[in-house]
Structures are given as structure tokens and as C-alpha cells.
N, CA and C of each residue as an Amber inpcrd file, in Angstrom:
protein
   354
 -16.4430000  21.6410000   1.0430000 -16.2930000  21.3970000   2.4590000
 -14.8190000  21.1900000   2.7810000 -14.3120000  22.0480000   3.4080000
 -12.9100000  22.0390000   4.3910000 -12.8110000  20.4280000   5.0050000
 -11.4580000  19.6800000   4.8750000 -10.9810000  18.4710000   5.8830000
  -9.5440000  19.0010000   5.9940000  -8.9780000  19.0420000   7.1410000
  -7.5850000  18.6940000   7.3410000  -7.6240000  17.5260000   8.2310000
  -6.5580000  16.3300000   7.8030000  -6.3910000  15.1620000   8.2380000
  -5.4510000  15.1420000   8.7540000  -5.0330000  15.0250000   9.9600000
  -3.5310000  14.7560000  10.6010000  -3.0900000  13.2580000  10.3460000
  -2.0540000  13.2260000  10.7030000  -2.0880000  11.7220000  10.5420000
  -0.1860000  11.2060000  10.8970000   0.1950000  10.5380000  11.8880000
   1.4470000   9.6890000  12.0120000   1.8270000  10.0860000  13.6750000
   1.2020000  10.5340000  14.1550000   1.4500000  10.4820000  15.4970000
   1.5110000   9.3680000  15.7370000   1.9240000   9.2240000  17.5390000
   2.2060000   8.0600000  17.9890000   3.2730000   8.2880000  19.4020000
   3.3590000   6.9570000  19.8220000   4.6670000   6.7550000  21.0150000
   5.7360000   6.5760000  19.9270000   6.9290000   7.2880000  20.5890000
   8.5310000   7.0600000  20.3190000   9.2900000   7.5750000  21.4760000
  10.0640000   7.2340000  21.5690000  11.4540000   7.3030000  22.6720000
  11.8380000   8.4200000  22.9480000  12.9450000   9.2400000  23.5830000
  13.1450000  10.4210000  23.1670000  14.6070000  10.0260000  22.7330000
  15.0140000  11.0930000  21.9420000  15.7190000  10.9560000  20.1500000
  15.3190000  10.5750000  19.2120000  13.9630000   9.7270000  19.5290000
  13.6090000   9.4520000  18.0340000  12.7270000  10.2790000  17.2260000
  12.0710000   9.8880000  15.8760000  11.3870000  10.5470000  14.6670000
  10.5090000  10.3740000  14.6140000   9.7570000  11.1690000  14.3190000
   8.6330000  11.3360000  14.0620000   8.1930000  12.2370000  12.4000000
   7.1980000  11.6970000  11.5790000   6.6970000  12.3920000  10.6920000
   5.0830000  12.6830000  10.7930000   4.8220000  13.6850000  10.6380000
   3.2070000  13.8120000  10.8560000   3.1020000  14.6650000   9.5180000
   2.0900000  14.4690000   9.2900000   1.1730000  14.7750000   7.5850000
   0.3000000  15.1380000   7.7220000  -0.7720000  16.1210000   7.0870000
  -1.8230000  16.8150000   7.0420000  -2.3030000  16.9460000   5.5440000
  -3.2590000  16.2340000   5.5730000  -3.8500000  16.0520000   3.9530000
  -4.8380000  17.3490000   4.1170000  -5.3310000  18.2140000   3.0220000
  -5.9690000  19.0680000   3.0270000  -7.0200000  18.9140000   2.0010000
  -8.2360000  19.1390000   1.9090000  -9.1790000  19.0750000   0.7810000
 -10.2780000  20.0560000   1.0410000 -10.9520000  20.5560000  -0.1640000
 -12.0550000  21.5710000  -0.5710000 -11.3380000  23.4570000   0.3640000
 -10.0840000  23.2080000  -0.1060000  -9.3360000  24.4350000  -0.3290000
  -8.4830000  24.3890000  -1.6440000  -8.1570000  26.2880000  -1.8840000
  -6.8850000  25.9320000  -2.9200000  -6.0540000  26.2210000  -2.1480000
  -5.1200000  24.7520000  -1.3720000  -4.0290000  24.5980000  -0.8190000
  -2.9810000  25.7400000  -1.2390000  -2.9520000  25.8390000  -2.2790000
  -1.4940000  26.4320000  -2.8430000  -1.5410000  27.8290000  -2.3810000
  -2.9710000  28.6960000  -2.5280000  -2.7020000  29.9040000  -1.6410000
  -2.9870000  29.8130000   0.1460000  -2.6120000  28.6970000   0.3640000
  -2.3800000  29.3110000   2.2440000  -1.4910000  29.1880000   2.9290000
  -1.4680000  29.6680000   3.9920000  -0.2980000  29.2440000   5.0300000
  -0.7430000  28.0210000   5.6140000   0.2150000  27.2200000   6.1100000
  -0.6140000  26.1380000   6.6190000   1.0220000  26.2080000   8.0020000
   0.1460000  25.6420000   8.9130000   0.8400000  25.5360000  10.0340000
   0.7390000  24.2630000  10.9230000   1.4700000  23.7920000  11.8870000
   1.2000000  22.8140000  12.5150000   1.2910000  23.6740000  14.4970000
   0.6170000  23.5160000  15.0590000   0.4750000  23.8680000  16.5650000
   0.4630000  22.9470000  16.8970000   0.5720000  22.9060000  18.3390000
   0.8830000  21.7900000  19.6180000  -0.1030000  22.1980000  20.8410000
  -0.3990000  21.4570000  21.3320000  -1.3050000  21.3930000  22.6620000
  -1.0460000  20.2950000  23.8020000  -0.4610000  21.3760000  25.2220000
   0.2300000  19.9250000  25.8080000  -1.1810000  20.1540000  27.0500000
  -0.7910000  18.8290000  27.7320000  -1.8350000  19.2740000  28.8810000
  -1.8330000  20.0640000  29.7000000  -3.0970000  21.1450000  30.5190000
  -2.7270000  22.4280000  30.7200000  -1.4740000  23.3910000  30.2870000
  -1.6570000  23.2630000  28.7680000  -1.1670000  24.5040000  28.5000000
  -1.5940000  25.3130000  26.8340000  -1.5110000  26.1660000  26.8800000
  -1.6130000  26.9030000  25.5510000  -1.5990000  26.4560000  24.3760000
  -1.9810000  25.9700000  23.7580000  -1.6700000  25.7570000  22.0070000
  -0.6060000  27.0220000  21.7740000   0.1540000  26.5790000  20.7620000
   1.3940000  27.4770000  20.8890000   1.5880000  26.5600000  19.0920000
   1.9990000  27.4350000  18.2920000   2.5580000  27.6410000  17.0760000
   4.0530000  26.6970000  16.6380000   4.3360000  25.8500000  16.4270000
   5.2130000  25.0400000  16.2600000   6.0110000  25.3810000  14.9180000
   5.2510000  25.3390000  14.0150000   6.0820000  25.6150000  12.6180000
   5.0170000  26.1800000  11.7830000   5.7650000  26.7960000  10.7180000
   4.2680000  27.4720000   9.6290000   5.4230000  27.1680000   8.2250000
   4.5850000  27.7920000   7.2900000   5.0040000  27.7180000   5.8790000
   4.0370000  28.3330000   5.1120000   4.9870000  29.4430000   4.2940000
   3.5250000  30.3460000   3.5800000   3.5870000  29.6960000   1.9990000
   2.4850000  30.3600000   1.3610000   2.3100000  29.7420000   0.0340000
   3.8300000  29.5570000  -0.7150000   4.4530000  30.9060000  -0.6160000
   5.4520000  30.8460000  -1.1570000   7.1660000  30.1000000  -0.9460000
   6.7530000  29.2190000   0.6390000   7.5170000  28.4160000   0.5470000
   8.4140000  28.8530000   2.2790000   8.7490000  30.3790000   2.5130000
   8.9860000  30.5650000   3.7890000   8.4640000  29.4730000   4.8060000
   9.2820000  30.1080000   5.8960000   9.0940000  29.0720000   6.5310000
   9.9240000  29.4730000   8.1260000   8.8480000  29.3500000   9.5010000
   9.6840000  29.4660000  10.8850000   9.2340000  28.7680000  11.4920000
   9.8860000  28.8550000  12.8780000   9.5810000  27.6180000  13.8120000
   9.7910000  28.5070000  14.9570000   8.7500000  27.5940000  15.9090000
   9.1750000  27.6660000  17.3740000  10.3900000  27.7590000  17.8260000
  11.2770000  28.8390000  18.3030000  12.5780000  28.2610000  19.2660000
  12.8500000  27.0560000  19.6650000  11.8990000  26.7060000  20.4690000
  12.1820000  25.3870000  21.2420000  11.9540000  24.2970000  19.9290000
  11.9140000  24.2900000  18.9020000  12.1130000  22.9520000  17.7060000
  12.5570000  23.3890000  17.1970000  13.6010000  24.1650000  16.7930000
  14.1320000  25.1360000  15.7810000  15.7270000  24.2950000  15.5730000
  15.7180000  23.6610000  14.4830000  16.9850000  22.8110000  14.4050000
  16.9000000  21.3620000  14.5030000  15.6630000  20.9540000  15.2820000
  15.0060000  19.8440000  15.4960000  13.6870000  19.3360000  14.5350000
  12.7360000  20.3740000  13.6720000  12.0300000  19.8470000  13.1200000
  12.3780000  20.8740000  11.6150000  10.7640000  20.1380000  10.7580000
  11.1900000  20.5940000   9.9870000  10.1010000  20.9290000   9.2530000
   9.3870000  22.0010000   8.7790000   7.7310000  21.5810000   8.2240000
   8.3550000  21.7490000   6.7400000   7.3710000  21.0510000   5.9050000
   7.3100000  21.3940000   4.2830000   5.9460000  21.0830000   3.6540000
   5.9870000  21.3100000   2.4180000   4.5630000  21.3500000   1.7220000
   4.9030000  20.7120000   0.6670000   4.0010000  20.0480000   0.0400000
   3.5630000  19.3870000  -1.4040000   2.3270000  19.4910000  -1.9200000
   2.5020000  20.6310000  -2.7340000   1.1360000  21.4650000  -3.2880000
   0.8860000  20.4630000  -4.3640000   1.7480000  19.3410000  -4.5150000
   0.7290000  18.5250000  -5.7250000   0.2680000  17.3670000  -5.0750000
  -0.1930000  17.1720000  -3.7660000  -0.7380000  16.2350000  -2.7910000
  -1.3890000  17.1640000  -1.8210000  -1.6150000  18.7650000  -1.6450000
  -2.1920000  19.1440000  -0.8530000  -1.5650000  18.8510000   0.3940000
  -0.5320000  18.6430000   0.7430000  -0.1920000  18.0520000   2.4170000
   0.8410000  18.6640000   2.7500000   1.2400000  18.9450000   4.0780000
   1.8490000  19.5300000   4.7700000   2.6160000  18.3500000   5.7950000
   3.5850000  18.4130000   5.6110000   4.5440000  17.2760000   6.6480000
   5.3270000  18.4070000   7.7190000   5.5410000  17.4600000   9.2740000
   5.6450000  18.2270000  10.0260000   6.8570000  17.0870000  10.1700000
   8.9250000  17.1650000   9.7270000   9.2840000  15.8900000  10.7310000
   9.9400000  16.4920000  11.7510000   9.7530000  15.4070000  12.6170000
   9.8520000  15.6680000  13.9500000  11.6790000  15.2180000  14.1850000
  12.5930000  15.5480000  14.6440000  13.9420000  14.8710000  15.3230000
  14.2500000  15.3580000  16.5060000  15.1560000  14.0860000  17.1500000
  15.4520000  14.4970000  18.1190000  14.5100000  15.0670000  19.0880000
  12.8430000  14.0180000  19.2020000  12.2030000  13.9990000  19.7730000
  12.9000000  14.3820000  21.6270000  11.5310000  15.1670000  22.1940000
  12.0420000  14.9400000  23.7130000  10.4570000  15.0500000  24.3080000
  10.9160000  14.4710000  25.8190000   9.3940000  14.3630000  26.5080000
   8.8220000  15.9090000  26.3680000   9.2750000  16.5130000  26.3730000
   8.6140000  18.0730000  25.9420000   7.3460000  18.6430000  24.8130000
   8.3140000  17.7720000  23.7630000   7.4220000  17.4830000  22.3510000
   6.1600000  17.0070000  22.8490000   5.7580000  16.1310000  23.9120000
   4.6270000  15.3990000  23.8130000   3.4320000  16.6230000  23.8740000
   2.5940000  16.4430000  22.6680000   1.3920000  17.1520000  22.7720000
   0.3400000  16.1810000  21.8480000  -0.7700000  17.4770000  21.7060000
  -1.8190000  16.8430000  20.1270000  -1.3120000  17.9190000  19.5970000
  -0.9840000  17.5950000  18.2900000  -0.4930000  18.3990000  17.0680000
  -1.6920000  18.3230000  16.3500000  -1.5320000  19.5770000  15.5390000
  -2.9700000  19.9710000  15.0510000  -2.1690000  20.8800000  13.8710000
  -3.0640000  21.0170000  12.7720000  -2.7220000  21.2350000  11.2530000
  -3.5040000  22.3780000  11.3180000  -3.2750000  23.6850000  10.9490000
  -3.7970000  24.6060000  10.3390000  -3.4350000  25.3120000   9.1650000
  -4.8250000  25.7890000   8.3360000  -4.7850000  26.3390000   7.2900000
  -5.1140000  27.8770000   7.3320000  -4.5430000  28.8120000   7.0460000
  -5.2160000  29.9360000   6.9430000  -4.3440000  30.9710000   5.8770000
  -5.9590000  31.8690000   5.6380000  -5.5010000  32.6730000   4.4190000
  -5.3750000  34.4640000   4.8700000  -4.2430000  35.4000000   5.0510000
  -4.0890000  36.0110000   5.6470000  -4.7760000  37.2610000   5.3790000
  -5.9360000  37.6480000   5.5010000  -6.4110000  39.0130000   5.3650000
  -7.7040000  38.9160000   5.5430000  -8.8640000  39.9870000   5.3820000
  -9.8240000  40.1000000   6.3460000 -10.7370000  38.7820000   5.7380000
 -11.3570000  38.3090000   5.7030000 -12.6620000  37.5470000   5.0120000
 -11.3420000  36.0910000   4.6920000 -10.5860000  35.9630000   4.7840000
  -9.5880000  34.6140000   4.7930000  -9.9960000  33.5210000   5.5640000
  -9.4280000  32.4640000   4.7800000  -9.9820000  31.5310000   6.1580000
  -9.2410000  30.9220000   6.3840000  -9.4190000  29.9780000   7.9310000
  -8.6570000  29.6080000   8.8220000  -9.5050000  28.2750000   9.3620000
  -8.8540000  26.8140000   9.2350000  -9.2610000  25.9810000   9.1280000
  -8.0930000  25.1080000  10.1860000  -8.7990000  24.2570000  10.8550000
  -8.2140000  23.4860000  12.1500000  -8.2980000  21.6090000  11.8170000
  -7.5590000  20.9130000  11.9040000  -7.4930000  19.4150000  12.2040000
  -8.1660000  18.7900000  12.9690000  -8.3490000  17.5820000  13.3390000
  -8.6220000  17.2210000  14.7260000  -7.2550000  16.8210000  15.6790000
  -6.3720000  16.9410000  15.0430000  -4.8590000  16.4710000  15.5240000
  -5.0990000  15.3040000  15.9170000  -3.1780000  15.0710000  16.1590000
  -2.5870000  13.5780000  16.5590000  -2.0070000  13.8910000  17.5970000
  -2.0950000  12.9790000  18.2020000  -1.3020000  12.3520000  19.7080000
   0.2930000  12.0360000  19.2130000   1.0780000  12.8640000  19.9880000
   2.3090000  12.2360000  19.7180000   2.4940000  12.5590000  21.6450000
   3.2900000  11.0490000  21.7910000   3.7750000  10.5540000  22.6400000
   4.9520000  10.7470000  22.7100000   6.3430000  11.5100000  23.7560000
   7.4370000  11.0140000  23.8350000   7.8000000  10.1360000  25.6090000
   8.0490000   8.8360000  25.2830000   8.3280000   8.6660000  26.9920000
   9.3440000   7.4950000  26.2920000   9.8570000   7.3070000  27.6370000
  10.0050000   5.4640000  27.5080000   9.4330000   4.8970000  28.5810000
């Protein structure tokens, strides 16, 4: 059975940090892409950062210089950090897994709330 766990959202300021984590279980982590998306209110889920098995790695424009995704295939988890937060950032971030070709699979979080205000 598939879990992705989000986990470290929250309120912060804008400039500040944020780290969010995605524990993964009943996959073999090591062959997927795993990604983190964003969902703000009325609007699109939109692709934030990815990272393929082999370690590549892009981002959204708009966080590009500002965050940072990585993987630890010997914890299964995917860290998303966040800098140089702005009220923009505020969405639910959500963890995805997927394996790229026909019959692959593609597995969703329940995401975290990240807050930017003061």
C-alpha cells in the first residue's frame, strides 16, 4: 500500500524558511520521480520542483533560486526547502511520486498548509 506523508508546513513571515518532507512507503522510492506541487486558492496546482531517480532536478521559475528539492533514498523522503519565503508561496504543497511510462505509477500526498503572512 502507497503513503506519501507531507509534513513541516506551517505560518512564517515573508523571508523566512521553510522545510517540508515527504516520507514515502510501499514503493521502490529509488526508481521515481518524486515532485512537490502547490495549490493556492482558486488556482491550478502547478509543479513547484521535481527530482528524477537519478538525481536531476528543476523548478518552477517563480522559486527558482529560492528553493530547493532533494532526496534521501536511504529514508525514502523527499525535502522541499523553502527560502526567502513570500505571500505568493502560500499554498497546500503536496508530494508526488511517479514512475514515467505507460502502466507507471503516480501517487499523491494529502499535503501541508504553508502559510506566508505577517
Amino acid at each position: 500500500q502507497v503513503q506519501l506523508v507531507e509534513s513541516g508546513g506551517g505560518l512564517v513571515q515573508p523571508g523566512g524558511s521553510l522545510r517540508l518532507s515527504c516520507a514515502a512507503s510501499g514503493i521502490r522510492f529509488r526508481i521515481y520521480t518524486m515532485g512537490w506541487y502547490r495549490q493556492a486558492p482558486g488556482k491550478q496546482r502547478e509543479l513547484v520542483a521535481r527530482i528524477t531517480s537519478g538525481g536531476s532536478t528543476n523548478y518552477a521559475d517563480s522559486v527558482k533560486g529560492r528553493f530547493t528539492i532533494a532526496r534521501d533514498n536511504a529514508k525514502n523522503t523527499v525535502y522541499l526547502q523553502m527560502n526567502s519565503l513570500k505571500p505568493g508561496d502560500r499554498a497546500v504543497y503536496y508530494c508526488n511520486a511517479a514512475l514515467p511510462g505507460s502502466g507507471g505509477g503516480n501517487y499523491w500526498g494529502q499535503g501541508t498548509q504553508v502559510t506566508v503572512s505577517s
